[in-house]
C-alpha positions as CSV (number, residue, x, y, z in Angstrom):
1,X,0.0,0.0,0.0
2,X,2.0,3.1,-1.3
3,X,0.8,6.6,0.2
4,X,-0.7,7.8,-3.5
5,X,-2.6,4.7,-3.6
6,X,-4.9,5.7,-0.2
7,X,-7.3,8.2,-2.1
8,X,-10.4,7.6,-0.6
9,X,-11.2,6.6,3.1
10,X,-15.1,5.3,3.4
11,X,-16.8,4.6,6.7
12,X,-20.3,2.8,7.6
13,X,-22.1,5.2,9.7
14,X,-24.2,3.8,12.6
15,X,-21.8,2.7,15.2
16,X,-19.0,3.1,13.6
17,X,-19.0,7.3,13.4
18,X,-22.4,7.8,15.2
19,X,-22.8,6.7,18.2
20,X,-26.3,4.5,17.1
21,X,-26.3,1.9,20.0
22,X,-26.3,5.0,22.6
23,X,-28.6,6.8,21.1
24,X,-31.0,3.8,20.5
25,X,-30.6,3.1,24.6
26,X,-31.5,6.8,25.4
27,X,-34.6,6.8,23.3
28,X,-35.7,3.7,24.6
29,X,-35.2,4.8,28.3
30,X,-37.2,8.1,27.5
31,X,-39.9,6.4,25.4
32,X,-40.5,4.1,28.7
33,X,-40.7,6.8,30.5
34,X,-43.2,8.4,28.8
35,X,-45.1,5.0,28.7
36,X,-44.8,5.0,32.3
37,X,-43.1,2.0,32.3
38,X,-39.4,2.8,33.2
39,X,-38.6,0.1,35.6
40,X,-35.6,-0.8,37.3
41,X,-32.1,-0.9,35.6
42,X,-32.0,-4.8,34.4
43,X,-35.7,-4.0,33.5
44,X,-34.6,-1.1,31.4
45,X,-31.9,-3.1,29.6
46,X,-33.6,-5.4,28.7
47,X,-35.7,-3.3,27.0
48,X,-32.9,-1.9,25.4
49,X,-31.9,-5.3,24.5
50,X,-35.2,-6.2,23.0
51,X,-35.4,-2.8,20.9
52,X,-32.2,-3.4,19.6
53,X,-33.4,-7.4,18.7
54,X,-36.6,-6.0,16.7
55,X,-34.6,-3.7,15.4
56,X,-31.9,-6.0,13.6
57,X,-35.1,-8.3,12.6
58,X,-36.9,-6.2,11.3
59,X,-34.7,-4.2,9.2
60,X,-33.0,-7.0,7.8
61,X,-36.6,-8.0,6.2
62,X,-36.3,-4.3,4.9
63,X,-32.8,-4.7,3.2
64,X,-34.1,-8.4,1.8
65,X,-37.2,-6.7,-0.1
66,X,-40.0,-8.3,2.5
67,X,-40.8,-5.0,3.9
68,X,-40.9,-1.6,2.4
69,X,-38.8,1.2,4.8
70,X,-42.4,2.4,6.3
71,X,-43.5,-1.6,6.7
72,X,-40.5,-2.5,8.9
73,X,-41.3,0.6,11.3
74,X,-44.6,-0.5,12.1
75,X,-43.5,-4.1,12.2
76,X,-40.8,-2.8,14.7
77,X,-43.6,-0.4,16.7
78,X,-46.0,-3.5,16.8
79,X,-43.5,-6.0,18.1
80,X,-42.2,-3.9,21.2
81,X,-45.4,-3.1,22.0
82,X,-47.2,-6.5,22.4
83,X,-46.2,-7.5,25.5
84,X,-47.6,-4.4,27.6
85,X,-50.8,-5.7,25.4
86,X,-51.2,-2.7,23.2
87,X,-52.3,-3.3,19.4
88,X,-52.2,-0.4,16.8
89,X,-53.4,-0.2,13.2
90,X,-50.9,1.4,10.8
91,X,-51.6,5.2,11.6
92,X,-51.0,4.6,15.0
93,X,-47.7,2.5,14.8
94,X,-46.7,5.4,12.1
95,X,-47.0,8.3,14.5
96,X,-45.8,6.3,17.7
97,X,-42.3,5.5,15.8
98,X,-42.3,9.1,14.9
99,X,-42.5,10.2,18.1
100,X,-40.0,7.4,18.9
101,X,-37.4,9.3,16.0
102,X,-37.9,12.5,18.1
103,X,-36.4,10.7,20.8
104,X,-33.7,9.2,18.9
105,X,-33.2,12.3,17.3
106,X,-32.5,14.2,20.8
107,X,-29.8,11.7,21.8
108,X,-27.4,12.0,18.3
109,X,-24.1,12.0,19.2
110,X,-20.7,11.1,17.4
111,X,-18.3,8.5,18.9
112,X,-15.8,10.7,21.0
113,X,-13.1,8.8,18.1
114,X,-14.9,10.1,15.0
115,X,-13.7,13.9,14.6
116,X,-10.6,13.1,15.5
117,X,-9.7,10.6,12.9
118,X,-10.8,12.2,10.1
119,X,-8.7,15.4,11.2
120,X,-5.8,13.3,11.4
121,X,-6.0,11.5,8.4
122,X,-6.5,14.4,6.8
123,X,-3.3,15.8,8.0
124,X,-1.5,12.5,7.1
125,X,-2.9,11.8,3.5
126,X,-2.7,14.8,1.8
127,X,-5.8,15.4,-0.5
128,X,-7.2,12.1,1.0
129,X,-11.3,12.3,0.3
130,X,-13.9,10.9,2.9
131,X,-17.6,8.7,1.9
132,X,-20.1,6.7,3.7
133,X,-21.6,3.8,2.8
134,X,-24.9,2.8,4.6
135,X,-27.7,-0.1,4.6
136,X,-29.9,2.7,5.1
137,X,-32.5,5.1,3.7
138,X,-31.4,8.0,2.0
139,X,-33.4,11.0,3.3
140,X,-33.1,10.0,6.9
141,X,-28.9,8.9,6.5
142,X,-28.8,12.6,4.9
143,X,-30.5,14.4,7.9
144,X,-28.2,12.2,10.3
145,X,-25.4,13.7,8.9
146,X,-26.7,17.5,9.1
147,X,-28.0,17.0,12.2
148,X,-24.6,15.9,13.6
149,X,-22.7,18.8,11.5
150,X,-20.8,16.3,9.6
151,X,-21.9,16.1,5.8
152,X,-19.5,18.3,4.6
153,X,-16.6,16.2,5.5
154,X,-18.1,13.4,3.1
155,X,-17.7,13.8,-1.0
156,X,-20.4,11.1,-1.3
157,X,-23.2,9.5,0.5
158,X,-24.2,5.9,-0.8
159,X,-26.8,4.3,0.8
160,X,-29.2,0.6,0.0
161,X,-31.7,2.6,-0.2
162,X,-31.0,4.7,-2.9
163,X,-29.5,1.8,-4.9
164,X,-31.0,-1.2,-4.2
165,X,-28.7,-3.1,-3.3
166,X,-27.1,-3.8,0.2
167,X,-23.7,-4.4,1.9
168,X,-22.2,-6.7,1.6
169,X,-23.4,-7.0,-2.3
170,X,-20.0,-5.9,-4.0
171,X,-22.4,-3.0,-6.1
172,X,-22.4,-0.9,-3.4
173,X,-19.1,-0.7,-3.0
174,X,-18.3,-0.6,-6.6
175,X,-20.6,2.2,-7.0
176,X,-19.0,4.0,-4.4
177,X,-15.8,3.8,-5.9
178,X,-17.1,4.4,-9.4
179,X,-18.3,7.7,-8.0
180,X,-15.0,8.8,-6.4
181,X,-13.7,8.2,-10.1
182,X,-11.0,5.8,-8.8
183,X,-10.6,1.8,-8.7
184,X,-11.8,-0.2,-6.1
185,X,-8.0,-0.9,-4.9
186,X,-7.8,2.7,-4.4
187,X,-10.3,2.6,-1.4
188,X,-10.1,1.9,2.3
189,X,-13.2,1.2,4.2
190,X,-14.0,0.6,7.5
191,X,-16.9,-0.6,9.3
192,X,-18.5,-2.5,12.4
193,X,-20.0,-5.3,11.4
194,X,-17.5,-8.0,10.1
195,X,-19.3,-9.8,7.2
196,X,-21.3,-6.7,6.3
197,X,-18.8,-4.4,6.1
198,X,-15.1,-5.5,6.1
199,X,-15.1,-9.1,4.4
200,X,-17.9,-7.7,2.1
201,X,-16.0,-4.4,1.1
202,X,-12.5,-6.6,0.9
203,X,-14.0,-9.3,-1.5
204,X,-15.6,-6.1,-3.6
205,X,-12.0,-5.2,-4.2
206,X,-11.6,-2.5,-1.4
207,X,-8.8,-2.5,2.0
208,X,-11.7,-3.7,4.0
209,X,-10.8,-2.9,7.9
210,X,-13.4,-4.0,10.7
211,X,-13.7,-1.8,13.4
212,X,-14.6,-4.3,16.5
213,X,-16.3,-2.1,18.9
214,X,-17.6,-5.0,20.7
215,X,-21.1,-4.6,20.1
216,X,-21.7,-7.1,17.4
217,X,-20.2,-10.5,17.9
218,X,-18.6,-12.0,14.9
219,X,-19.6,-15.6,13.8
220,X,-16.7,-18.1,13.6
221,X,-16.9,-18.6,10.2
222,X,-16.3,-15.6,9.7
223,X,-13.4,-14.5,11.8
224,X,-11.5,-17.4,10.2
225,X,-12.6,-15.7,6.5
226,X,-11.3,-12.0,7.6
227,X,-8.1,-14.0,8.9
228,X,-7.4,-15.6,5.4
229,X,-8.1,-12.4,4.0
230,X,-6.1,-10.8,6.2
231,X,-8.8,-8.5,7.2
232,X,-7.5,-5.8,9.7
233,X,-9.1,-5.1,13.0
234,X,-9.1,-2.0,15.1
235,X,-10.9,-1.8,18.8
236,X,-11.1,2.1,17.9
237,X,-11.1,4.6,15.2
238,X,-8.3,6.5,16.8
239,X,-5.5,3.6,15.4
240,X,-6.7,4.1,11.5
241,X,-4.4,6.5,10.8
242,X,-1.3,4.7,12.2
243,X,-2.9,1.4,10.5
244,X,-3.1,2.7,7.4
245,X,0.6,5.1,7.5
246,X,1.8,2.0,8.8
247,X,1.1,-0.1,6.1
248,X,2.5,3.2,3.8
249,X,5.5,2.5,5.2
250,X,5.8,-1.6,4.8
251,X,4.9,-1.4,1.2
């Protein structure tokens, strides 16, 4: 990996700049509350747990083409709800999640790592260029970004949503490339979830890099894949730029 050849740094978005695991916990302990249903601690986390549960479920039918991006929000709103014996037809479940995004929206926050990293890669990699790519929607990825003060930093925004295809389908990422206007060798991009992101981006072509926050465990088969590919893995978004001026140097 020469210096000239690191171009282009992309990053997934949710937990891996924003801090979407946080900010999913606050909204869930302030949506009990106005439920009137905050209980004690382990009663709140697992609340927190189960949100998080539906929430994987559920968009995953979304990416696969079962559910449309409203569809999966009710299914979502309907499933947390069913144990405290509450039923809601679709207006309902649509205005309870929104008032569930207000809550969501009030707790955005970066990871402390984020702002950091890209100043000092910046400083490192002169002329480097920043992207996302995200297995989300574009409109609401878009308004994440303003509403954390960060979409100027990022060329290009490329969602599933917009395309139709998600990570780890190697289109996304060769689209993201294409739209940089440099080869897929020319990219670095780094992400939390293992298959999703890392192996899928290094199989596209990309340096695929798997930022391990320790949210989302990895599945065996997996971990032994990245290995042979000699996936890197970071704890942190603070090593990057010594990962990646490191490897500058080996080449």
């Amino acid at each position: 990996m020469s210096s000239a050849s690191i171009g282009v740094v992309l990053f997934d978005l949710d937990d891996t700049l924003f801090a979407h695991r946080e900010a999913v916990d606050d909204a869930v302990i302030a949506t009990l509350e106005a439920m009137e249903r905050a209980g004690d601690p382990p009663a709140v986390a697992e609340e927190q747990a189960r949100w998080r549960e539906l929430e994987e479920h559920h968009y995953d039918r979304y990416l696969s083409g079962e559910l449309d991006y409203r569809g999966q929000r009710r299914e979502r709103v309907r499933a947390f709800l069913a144990p405290y014996g509450t039923a809601v037809e679709d207006d309902a479940a649509e205005a309870w999640f929104e008032e569930w995004v207000q809550r969501y929206r009030s707790a955005f926050r970066l990871h402390e790592d984020a702002l950091p990293c890209l100043d000092a890669l910046e400083q490192r990699i002169p002329g480097v260029r920043f992207g996302i790519i995200t297995n989300g929607d574009l409109a609401f990825q878009t308004a994440k970004l303003e509403a954390l003060g960060i979409e100027q930093r990022f060329a290009h925004l490329i969602t599933s949503g917009e395309l139709g295809v998600a990570k780890p389908d190697p289109r996304i990422f060769e689209v993201a490339a294409e739209r940089f206007g440099v080869g897929t060798a020319d990219c670095v991009y780094v992400g939390d979830r293992l298959r999703t992101d890392a192996i899928g981006a290094t199989l596209a072509g990309l340096r695929g890099v798997w930022l391990d926050r320790g949210h989302v465990a990895a599945e065996p088969a997996d971990l032994a894949e990245a290995r042979r590919l000699g996936v890197p893995v970071l704890s942190g978004l603070g090593d990057l730029p010594g990962l990646l001026l490191d490897r500058t140097e080996a080449a």
